[in-house]
N, CA, C and O atoms as a GROMACS GRO file, in nm:
protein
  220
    1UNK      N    1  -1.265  -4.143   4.763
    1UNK     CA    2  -1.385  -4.110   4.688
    1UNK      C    3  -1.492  -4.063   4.788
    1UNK      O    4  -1.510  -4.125   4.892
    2UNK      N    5  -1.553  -3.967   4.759
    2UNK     CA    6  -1.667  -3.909   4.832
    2UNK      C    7  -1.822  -3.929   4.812
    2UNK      O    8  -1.894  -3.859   4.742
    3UNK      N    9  -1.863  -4.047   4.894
    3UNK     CA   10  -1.992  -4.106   4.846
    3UNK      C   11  -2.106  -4.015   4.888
    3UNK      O   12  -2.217  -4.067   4.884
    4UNK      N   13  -2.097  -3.875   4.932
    4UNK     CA   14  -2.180  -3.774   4.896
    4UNK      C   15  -2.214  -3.722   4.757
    4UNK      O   16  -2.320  -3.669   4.724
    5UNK      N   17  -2.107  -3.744   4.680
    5UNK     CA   18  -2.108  -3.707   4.540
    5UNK      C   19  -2.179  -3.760   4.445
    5UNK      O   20  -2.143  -3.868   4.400
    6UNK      N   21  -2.314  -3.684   4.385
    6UNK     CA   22  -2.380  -3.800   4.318
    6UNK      C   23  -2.295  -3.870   4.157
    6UNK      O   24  -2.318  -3.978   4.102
    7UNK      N   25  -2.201  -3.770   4.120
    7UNK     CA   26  -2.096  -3.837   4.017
    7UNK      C   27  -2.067  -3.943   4.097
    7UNK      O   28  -2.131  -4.036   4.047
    8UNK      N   29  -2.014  -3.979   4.181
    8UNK     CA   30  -1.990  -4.140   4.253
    8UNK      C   31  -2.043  -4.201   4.268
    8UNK      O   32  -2.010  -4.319   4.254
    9UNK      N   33  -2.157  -4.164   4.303
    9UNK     CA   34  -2.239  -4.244   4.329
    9UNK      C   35  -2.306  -4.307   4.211
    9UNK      O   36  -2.339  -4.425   4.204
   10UNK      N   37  -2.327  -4.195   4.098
   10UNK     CA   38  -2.351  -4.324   3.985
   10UNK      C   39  -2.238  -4.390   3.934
   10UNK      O   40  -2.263  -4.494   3.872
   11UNK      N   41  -2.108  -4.353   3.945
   11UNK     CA   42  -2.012  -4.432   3.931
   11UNK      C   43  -2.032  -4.575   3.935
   11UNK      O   44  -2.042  -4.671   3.859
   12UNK      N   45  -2.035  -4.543   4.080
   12UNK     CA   46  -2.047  -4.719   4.215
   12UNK      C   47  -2.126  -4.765   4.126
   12UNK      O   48  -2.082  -4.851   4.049
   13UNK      N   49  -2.301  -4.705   4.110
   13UNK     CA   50  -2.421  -4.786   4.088
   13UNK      C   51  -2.348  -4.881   3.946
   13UNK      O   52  -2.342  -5.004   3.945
   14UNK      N   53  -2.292  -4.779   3.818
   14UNK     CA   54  -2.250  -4.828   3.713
   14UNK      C   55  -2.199  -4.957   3.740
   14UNK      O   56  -2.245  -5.059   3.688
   15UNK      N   57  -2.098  -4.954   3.825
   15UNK     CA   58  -1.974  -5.055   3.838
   15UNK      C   59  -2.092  -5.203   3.865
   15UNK      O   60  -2.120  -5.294   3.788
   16UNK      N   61  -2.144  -5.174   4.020
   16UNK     CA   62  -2.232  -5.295   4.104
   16UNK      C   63  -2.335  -5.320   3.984
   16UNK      O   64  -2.405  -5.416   4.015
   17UNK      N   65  -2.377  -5.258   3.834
   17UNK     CA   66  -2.443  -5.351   3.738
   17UNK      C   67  -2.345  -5.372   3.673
   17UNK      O   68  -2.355  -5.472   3.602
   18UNK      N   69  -2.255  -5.320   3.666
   18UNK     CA   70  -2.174  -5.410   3.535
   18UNK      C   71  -2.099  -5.489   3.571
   18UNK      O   72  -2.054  -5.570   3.490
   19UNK      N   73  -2.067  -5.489   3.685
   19UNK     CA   74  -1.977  -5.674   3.769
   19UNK      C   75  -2.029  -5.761   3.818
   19UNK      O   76  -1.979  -5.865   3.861
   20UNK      N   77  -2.233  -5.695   3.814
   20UNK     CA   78  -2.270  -5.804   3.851
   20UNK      C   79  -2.236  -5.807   4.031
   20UNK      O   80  -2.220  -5.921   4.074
   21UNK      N   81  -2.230  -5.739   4.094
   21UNK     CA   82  -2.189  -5.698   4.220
   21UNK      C   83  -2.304  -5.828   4.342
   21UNK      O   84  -2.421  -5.826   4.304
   22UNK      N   85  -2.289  -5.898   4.431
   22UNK     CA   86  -2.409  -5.941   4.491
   22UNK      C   87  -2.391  -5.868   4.654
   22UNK      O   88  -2.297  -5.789   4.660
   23UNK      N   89  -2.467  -5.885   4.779
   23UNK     CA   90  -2.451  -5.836   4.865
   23UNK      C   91  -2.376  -5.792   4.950
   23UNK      O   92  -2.369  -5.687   5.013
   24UNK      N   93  -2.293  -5.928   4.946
   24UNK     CA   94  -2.140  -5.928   5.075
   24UNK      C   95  -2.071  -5.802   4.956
   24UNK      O   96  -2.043  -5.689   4.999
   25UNK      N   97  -2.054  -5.832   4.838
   25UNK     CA   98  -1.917  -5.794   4.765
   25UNK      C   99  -1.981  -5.624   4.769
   25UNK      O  100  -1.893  -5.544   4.801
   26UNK      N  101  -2.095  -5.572   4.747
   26UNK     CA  102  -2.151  -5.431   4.736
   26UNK      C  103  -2.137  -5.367   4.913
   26UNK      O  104  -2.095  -5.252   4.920
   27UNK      N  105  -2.157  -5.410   4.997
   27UNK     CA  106  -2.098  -5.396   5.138
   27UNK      C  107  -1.929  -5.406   5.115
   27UNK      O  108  -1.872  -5.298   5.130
   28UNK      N  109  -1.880  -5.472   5.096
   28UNK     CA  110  -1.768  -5.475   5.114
   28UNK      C  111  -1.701  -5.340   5.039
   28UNK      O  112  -1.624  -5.266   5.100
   29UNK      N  113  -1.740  -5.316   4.902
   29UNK     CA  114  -1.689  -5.218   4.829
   29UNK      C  115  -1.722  -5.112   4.898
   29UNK      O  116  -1.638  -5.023   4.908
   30UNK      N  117  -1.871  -5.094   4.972
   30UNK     CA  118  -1.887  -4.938   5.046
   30UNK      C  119  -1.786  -4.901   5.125
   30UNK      O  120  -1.743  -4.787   5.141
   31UNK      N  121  -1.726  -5.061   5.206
   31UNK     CA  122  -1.702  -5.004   5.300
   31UNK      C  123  -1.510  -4.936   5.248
   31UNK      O  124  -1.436  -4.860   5.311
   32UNK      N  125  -1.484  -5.016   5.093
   32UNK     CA  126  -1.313  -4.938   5.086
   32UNK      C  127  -1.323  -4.843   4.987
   32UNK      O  128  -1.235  -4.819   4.904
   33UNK      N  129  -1.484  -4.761   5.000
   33UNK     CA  130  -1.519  -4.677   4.893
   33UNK      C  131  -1.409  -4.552   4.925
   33UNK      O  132  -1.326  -4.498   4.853
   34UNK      N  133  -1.442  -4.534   5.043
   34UNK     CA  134  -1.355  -4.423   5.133
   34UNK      C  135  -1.245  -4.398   5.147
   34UNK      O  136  -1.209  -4.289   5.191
   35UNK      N  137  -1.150  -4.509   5.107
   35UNK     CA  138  -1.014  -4.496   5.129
   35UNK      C  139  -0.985  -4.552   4.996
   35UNK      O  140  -0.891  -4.630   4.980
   36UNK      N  141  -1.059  -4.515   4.903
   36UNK     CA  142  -1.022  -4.566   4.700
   36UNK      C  143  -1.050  -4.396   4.666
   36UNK      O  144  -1.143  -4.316   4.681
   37UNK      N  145  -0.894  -4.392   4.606
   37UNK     CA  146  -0.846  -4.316   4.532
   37UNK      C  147  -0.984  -4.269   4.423
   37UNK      O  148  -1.050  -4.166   4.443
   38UNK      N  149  -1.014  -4.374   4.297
   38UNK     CA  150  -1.068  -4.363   4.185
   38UNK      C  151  -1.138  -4.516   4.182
   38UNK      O  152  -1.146  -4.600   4.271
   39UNK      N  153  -1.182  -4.516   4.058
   39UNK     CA  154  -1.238  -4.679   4.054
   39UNK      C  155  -1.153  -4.735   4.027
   39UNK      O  156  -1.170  -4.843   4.085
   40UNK      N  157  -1.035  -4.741   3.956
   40UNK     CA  158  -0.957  -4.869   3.969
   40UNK      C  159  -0.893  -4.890   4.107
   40UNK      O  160  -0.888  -5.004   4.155
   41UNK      N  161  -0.836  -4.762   4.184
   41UNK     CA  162  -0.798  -4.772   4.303
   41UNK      C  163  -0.927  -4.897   4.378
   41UNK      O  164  -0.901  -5.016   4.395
   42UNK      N  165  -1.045  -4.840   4.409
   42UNK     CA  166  -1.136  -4.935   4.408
   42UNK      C  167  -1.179  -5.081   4.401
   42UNK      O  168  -1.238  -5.152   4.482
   43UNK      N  169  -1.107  -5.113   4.222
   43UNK     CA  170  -1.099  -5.236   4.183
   43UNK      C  171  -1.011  -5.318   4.265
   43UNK      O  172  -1.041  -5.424   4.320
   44UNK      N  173  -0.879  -5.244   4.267
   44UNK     CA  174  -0.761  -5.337   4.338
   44UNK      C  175  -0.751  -5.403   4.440
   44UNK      O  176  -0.710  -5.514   4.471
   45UNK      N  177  -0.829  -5.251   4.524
   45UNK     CA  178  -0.860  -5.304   4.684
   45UNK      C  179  -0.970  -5.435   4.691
   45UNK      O  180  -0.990  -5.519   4.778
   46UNK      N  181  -1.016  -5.417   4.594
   46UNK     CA  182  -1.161  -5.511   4.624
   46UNK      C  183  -1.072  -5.639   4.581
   46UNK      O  184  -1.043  -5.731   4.657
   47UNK      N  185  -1.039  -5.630   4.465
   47UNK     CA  186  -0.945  -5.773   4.447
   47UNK      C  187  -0.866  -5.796   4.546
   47UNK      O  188  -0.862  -5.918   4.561
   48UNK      N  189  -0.777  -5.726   4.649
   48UNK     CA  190  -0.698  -5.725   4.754
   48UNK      C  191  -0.778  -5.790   4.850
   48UNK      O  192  -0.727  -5.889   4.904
   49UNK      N  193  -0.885  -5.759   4.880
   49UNK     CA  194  -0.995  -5.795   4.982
   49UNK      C  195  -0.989  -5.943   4.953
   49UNK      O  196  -0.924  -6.014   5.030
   50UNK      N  197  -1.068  -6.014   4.818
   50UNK     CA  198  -1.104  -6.098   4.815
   50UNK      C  199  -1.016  -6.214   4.778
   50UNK      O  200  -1.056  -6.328   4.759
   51UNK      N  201  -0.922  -6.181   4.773
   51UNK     CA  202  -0.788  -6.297   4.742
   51UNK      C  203  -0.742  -6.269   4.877
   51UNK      O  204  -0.656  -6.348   4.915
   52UNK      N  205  -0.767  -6.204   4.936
   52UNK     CA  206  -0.710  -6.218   5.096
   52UNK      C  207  -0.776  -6.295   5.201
   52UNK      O  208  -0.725  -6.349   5.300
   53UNK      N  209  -0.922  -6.290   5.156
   53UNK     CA  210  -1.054  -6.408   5.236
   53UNK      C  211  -1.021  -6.567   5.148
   53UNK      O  212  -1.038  -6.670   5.213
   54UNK      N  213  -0.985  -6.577   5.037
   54UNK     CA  214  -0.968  -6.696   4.963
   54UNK      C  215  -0.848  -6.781   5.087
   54UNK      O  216  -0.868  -6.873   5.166
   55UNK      N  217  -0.707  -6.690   5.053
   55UNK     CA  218  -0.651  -6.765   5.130
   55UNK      C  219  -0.616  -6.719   5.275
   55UNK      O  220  -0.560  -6.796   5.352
   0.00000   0.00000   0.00000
């Protein structure tokens, strides 16, 4: 995804109000914005991320 794009960029904004997004997790998403396909690509990784810090 190309976070020059302002379609993405309101994407992202959409997503970080509607999940309720807080600091670490909105950093974290920038940073696998780049290597996410689409937003669910997106979603997965981020779930990938954070079940991977759990255990």
């Amino acid at each position: 995804m190309n976070v020059n794009d302002n379609y993405v960029l309101d994407i992202l904004n959409k997503f970080i109000v509607s999940e309720r997004l807080n600091k670490s997790e909105i950093l974290q998403m920038v940073s696998l914005v780049s290597i996410s396909n689409d937003l669910s690509d997106l979603k997965d990784n981020l779930k990938w991320e954070t079940s991977r810090v759990k255990y």
